[in-house]
C-alpha positions as CSV (number, residue, x, y, z in Angstrom):
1,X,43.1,87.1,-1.8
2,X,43.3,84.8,-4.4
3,X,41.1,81.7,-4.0
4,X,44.2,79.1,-4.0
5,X,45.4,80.6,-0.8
6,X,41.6,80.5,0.5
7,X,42.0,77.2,2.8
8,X,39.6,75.1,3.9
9,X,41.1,76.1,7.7
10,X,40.8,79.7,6.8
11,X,39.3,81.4,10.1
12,X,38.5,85.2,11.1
13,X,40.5,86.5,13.6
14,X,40.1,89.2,16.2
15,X,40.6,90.2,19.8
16,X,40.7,86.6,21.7
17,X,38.8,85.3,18.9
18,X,38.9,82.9,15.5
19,X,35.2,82.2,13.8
20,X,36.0,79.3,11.0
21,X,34.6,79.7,8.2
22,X,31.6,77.0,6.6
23,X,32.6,75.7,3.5
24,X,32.2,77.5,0.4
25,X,32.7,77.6,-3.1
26,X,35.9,79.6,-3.1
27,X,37.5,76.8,-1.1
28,X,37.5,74.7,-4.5
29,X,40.0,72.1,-4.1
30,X,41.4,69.8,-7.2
31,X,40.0,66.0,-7.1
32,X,41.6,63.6,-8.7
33,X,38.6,63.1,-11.0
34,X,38.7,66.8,-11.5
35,X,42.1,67.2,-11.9
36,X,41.8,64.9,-15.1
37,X,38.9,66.9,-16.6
38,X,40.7,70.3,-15.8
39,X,37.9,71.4,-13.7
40,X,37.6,72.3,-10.0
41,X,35.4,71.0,-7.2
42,X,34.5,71.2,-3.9
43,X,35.2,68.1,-1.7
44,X,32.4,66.7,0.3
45,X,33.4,66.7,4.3
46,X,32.0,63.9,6.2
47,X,30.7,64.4,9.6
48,X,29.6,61.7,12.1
49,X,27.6,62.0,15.3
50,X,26.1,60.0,18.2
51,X,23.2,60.3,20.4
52,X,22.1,58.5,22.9
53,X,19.0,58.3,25.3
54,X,18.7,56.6,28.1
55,X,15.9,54.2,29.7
56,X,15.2,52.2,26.1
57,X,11.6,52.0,24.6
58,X,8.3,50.0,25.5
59,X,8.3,47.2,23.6
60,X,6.6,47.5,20.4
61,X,7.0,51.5,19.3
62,X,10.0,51.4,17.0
63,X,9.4,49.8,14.1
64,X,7.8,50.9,10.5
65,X,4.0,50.5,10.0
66,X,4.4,50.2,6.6
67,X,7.3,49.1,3.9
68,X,7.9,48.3,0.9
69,X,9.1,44.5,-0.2
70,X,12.7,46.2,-0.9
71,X,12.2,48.0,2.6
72,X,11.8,51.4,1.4
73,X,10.3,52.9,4.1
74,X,6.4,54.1,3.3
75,X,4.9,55.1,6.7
76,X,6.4,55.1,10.4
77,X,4.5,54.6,12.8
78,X,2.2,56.9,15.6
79,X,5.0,56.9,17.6
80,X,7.9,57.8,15.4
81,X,5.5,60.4,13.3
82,X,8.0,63.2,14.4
83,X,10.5,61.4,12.0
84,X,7.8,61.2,8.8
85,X,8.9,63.7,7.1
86,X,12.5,62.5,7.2
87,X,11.4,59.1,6.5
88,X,13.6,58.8,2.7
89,X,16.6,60.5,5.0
90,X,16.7,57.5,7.9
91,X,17.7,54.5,8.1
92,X,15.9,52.1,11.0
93,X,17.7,48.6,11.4
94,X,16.1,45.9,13.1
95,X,17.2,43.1,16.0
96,X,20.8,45.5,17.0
97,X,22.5,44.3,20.1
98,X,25.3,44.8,21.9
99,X,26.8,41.1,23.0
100,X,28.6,42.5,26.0
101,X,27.1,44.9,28.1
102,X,23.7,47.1,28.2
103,X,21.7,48.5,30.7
104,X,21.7,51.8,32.8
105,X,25.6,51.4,34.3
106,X,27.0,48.8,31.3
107,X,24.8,50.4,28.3
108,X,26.1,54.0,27.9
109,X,30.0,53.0,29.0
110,X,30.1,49.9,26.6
111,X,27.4,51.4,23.5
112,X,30.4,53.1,21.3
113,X,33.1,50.9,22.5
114,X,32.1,47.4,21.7
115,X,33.2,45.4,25.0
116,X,32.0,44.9,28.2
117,X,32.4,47.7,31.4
118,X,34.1,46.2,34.8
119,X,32.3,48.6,37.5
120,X,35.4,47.8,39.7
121,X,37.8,49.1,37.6
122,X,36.4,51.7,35.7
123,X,37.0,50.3,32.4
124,X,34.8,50.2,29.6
125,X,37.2,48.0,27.4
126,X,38.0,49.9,24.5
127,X,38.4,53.3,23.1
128,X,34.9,54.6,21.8
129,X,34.5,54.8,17.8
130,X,34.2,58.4,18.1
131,X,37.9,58.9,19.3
132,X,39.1,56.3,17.1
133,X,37.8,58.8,14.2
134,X,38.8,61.8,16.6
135,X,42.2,60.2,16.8
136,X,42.4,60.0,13.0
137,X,41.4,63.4,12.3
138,X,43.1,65.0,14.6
139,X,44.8,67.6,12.9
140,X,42.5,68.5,10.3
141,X,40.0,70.4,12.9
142,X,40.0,73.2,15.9
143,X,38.6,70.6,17.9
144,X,39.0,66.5,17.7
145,X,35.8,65.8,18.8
146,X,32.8,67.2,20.5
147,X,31.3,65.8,23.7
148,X,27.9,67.0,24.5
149,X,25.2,65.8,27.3
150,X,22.6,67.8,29.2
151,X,22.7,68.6,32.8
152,X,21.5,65.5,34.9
153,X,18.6,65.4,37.0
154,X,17.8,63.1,39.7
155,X,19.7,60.4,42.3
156,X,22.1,59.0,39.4
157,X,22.6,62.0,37.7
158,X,26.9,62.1,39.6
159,X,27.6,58.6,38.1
160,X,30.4,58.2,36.4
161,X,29.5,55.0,33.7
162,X,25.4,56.4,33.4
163,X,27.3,59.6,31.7
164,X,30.1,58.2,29.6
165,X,29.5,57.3,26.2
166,X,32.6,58.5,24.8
167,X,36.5,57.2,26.1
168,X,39.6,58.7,24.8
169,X,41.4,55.2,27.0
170,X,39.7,51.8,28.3
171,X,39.5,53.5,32.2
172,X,39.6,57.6,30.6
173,X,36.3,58.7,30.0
174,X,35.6,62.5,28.0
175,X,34.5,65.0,29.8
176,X,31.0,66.4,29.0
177,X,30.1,69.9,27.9
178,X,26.9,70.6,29.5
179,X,27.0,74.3,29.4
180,X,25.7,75.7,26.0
181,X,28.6,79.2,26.9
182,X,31.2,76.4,27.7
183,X,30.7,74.8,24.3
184,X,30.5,77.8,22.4
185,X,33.5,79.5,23.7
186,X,35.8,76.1,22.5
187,X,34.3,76.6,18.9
188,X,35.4,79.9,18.9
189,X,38.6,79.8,20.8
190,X,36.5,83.0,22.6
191,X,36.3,83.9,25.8
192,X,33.2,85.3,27.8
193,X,35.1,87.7,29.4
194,X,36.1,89.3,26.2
195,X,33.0,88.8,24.5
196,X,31.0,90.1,27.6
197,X,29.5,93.6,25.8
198,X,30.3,92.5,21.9
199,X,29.1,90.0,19.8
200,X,31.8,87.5,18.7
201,X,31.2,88.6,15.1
202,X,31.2,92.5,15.9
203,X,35.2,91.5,16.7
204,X,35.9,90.2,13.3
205,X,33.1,92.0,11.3
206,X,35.8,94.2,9.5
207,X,37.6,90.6,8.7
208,X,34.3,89.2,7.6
209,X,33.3,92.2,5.4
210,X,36.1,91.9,3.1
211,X,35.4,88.1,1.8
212,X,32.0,90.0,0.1
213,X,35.4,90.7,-2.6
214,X,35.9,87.7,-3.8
215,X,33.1,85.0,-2.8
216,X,30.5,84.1,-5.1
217,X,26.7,85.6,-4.6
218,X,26.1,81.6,-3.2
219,X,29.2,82.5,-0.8
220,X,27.6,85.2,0.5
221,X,24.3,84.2,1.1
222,X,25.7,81.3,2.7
223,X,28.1,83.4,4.9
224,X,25.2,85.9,6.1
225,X,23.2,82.6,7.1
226,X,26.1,81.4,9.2
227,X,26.7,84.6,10.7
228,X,23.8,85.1,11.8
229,X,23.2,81.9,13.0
230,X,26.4,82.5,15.4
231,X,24.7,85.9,16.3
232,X,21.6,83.9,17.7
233,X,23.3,81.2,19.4
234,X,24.8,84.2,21.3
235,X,21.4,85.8,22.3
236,X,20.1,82.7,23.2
237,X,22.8,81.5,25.4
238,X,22.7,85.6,27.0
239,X,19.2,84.9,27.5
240,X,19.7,81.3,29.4
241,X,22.3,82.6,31.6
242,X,20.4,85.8,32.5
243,X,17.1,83.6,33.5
244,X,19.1,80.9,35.1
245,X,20.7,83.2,37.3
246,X,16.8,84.8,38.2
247,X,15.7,81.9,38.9
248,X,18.1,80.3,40.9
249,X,18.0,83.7,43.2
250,X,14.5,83.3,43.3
251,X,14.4,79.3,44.1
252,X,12.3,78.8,41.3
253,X,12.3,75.3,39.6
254,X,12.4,74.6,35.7
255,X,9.6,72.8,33.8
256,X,11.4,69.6,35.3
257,X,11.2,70.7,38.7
258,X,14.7,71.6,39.2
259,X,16.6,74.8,40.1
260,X,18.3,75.3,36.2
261,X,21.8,75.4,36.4
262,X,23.5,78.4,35.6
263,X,23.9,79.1,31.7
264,X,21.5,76.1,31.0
265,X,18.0,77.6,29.7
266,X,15.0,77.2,32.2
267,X,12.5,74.6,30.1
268,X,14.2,71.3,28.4
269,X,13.1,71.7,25.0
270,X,15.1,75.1,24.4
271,X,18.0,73.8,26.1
272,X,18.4,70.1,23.9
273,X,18.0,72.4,20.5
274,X,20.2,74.8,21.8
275,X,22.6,72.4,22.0
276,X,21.9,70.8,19.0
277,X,22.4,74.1,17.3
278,X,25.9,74.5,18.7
279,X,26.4,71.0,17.2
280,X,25.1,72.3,14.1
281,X,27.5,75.1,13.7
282,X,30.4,72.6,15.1
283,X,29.5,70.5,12.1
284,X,28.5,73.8,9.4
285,X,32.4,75.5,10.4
286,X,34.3,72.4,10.4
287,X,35.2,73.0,14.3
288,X,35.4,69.2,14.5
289,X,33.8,66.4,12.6
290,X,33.4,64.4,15.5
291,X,30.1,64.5,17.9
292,X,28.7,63.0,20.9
293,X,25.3,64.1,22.4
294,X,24.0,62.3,25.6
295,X,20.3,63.8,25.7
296,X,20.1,62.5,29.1
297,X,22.2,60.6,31.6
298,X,21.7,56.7,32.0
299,X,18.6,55.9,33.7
300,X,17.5,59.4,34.1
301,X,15.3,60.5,36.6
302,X,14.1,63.7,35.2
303,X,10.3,64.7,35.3
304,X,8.8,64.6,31.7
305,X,5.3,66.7,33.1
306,X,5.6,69.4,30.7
307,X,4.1,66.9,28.1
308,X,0.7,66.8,28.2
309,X,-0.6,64.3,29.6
310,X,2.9,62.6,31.4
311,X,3.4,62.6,34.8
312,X,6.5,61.0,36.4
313,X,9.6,60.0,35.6
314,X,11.5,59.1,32.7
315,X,13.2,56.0,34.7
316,X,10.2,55.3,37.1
317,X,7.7,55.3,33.7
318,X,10.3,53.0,31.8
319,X,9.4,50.3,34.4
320,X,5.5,50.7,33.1
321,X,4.1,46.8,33.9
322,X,4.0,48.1,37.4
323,X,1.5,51.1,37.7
324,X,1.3,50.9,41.7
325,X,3.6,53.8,42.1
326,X,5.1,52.0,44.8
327,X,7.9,50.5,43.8
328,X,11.4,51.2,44.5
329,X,11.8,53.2,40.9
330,X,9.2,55.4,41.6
331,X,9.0,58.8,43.5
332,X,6.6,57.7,46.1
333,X,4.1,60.5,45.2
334,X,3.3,59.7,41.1
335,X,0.5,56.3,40.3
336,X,-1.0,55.4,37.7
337,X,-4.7,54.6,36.5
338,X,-3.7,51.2,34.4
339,X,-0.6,49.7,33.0
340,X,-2.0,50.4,29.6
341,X,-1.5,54.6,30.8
342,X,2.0,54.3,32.3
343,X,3.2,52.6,29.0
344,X,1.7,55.4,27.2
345,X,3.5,57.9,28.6
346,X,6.7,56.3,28.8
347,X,6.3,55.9,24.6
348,X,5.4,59.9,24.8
349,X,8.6,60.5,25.7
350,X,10.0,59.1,23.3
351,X,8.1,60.6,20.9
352,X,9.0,63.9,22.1
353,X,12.8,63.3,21.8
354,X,11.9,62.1,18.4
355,X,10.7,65.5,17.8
356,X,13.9,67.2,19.0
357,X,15.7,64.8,16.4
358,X,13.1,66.1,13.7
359,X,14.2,69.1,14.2
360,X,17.9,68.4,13.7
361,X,17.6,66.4,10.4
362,X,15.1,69.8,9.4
363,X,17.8,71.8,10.5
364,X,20.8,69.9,8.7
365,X,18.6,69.3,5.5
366,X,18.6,73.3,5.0
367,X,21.9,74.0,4.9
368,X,23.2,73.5,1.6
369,X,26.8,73.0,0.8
370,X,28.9,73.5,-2.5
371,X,29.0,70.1,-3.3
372,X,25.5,70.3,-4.2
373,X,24.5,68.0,-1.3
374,X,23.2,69.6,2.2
375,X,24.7,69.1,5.4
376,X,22.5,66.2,6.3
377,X,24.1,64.9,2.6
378,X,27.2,64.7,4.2
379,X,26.9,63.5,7.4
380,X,26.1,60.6,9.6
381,X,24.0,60.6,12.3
382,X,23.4,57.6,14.7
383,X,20.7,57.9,17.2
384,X,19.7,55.1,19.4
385,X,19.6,53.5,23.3
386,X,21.8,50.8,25.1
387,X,18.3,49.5,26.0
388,X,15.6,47.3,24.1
389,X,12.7,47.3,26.2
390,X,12.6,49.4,29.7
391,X,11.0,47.4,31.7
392,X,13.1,44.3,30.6
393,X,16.3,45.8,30.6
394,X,17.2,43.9,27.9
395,X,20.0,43.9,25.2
396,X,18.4,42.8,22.1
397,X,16.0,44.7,19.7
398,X,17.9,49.0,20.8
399,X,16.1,51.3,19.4
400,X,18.3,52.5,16.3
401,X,18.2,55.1,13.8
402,X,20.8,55.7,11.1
403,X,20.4,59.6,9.6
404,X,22.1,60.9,6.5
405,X,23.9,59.9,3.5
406,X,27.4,59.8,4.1
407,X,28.4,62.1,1.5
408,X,26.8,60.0,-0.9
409,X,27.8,56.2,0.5
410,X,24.4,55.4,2.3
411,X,21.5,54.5,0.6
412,X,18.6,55.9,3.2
413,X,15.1,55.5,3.5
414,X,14.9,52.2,4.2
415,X,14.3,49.3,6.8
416,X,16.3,46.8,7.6
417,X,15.2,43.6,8.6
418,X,17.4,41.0,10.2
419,X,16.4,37.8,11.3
420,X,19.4,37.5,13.5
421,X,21.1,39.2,16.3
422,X,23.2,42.2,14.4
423,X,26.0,43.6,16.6
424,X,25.9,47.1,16.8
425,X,29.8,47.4,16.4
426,X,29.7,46.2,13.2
427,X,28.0,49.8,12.4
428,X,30.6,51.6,14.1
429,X,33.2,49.6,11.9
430,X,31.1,50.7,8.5
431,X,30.7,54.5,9.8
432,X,34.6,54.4,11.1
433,X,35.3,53.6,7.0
434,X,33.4,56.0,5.8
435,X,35.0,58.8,8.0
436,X,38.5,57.1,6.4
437,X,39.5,55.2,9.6
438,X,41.6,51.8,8.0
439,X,39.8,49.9,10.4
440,X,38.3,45.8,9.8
441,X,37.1,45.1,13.2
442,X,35.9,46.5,16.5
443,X,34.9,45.4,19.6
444,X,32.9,42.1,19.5
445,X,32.7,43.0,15.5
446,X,34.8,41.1,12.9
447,X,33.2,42.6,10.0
448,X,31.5,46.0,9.1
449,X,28.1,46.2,8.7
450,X,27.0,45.6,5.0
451,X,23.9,47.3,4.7
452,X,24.2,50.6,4.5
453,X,24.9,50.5,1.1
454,X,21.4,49.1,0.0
């Protein structure tokens, strides 16, 4: 096959089943600057992402400990360590807010869509930026967008507004893949019924054999990386839904103290990176370029006692200026020695998700593409809370991290100080552009934000 018939959509195909392919080198396409020069190139692919946690941050933990007088970020602090190593690849704004609505019901509804959330009618205002971009990209992907959220724990775990981030209409909220199977089966237009005794690549291998004929050695190797990273998504999703099912006919409880639900893997950590290895690959094959990722419904209940030293939880320690164990939030059963401990572990929490994020950015940063940039390169990645501090419930000073460069329009590694209230719409207008949505303002935004650019 000649490499001007190689598309960019090309996929392998075989019983009840199409892989896309990631990009490669052999999917050279002519850009205008190119074209001039009589030279080929590959075009960079922008991908954009959102993920949100719930319950905000103790006062106090976000921030750099040490910067630069251009705000080039030189050391993060204890509790952000996790994200050290990522430190020129992030970007951490200061003083975001959302003007109209925050909090555990009005944060997560109202956090990508700019307006405020009437409860009564089920409306969060707006369309979400993701399925503005969604909406614009449309035909270009298997998928429009991705929505992603782990199974909730706890009393507020059925609520509607504490697990809606993304909305395809002002009262239409997306629906939220919260089985790793489920998620993997739309990438790959599989089905498990099909794929029950053979690997989703063992139906196309013959398919997928034949590109070693015309792809460069960098093609390859980059092929029999993806490959095989679709080949170990597959074991470990077999491996959740066979232990699920044990333990559920046992009774036994996960390391949150809850019977797993079936297909979701029995401790937390495997199941948020399995997930954020699915959106990984959604990203690597160009299934979509769209991604949400709730890591936890709002106000989340689940137990955090698999950290060492944590005991409660998440939405009981969030409240951490009362260490009585007594009020209303809490379970009745957990206390606490001082105020001074419960604020501890809430902030261990966070520092643990800020792990799970490390390992994303680590993940992303090692997969090169043939523009020269790696995924991370050419993608955005917004992580962040409707929440400032817990205990406050307050809409000023979310937590915020910008990841990635945007396919070369973001200038990371920096902090960014403002003096004022910044509305955090104005972000989604600047990340909107850059995924080429003709877009000026957005929600309670008039303007983008300027400052991505350095």
């Amino acid at each position: 096959m000649k490499s001007s018939n190689f598309s960019r959509r090309r996929v392998l195909r075989g019983l009840g089943v199409s892989v896309a392919l990631p990009l490669l080198d052999v999917m050279a396409v002519f850009s205008a600057n190119a074209q001039t020069a009589g030279k080929t190139s590959v075009a960079a692919i922008n991908r954009l992402a959102y993920l949100y946690f719930p319950n905000g941050i103790p006062r106090g933990i976000w921030y750099p400990e040490e910067t630069a007088a251009d705000g080039r970020l030189l050391k993060l602090n204890a509790w952000m360590s996790p994200l050290e190593p990522f430190k020129e690849d992030i970007l951490i704004p200061s003083n975001i807010w959302t003007p109209e609505g925050n909090g555990h019901v009005d944060g997560p509804p109202t956090w990508l869509t700019g307006k405020d959330y009437d409860s009564r009618a089920v409306n969060a205002g707006g369309v979400s930026a993701d399925q503005v971009v969604a909406r614009h990209l449309r035909e270009k992907t298997l998928l429009p967008s991705l929505e992603l959220s782990l199974q909730g724990e706890g009393y507020f775990s059925n609520s509607l507004p504490r697990n809606a981030i993304s909305w395809s209409a002002p009262d239409r909220p997306m629906a939220r893949e919260i089985e790793p199977r489920a998620v993997f089966d739309r990438m790959f237009n599989s089905s498990s019924a099909i794929t029950a005794h053979r690997s989703v690549m063992d139906v196309v291998l013959a398919e997928a054999r034949s590109l070693n004929s015309y792809v460069s050695g960098a093609d390859r190797l980059r092929l029999d990386e993806y490959f095989e990273s679709i080949r170990a998504l597959e074991r470990r999703i077999e491996f959740a839904e066979r232990r699920s099912t044990e333990m559920r006919d046992d009774g036994a409880l996960n390391d949150t103290f809850a019977v797993p639900a079936p297909g979701v893997p029995d401790d937390h950590e495997s199941y948020i990176r399995l997930m954020l290895d699915l959106m990984i690959v959604a990203f690597q094959s160009d299934a979509t370029r769209v991604c949400t990722f709730m890591l936890d419904h709002g106000q989340s209940n689940r137990y955090f006692n698999f950290i060492p030293d944590v005991r409660g939880t998440w939405h009981a320690l969030s409240h951490y200026k009362n260490a009585s164990g007594m009020t209303e939030d809490d379970d009745g059963s957990t206390s606490w020695e001082s105020v001074e401990q419960k604020r501890a572990m809430y902030a261990e929490i966070v520092r643990w998700h800020h792990r799970q994020v490390a390992y994303l950015l680590d993940r992303m940063k090692n997969i090169q593409e043939p523009n020269g940039g790696s995924l991370l390169d050419n993608s955005m990645i917004v992580y962040g809370a409707a929440l400032g501090d817990g205990n406050e419930h307050d809409a000023s000073h979310l937590p915020i991290v910008l990841a990635g460069g945007g396919c070369g329009t973001i200038k990371s590694g920096r902090y960014l100080e403002h003096e004022a209230q910044t509305d955090f719409a104005g972000i989604h207008i600047a990340l909107m552009q850059r995924m080429g949505v003709a877009i000026d303002s957005f929600g309670t935004a008039s303007t983008p934000y300027e400052g991505l650019e350095g």
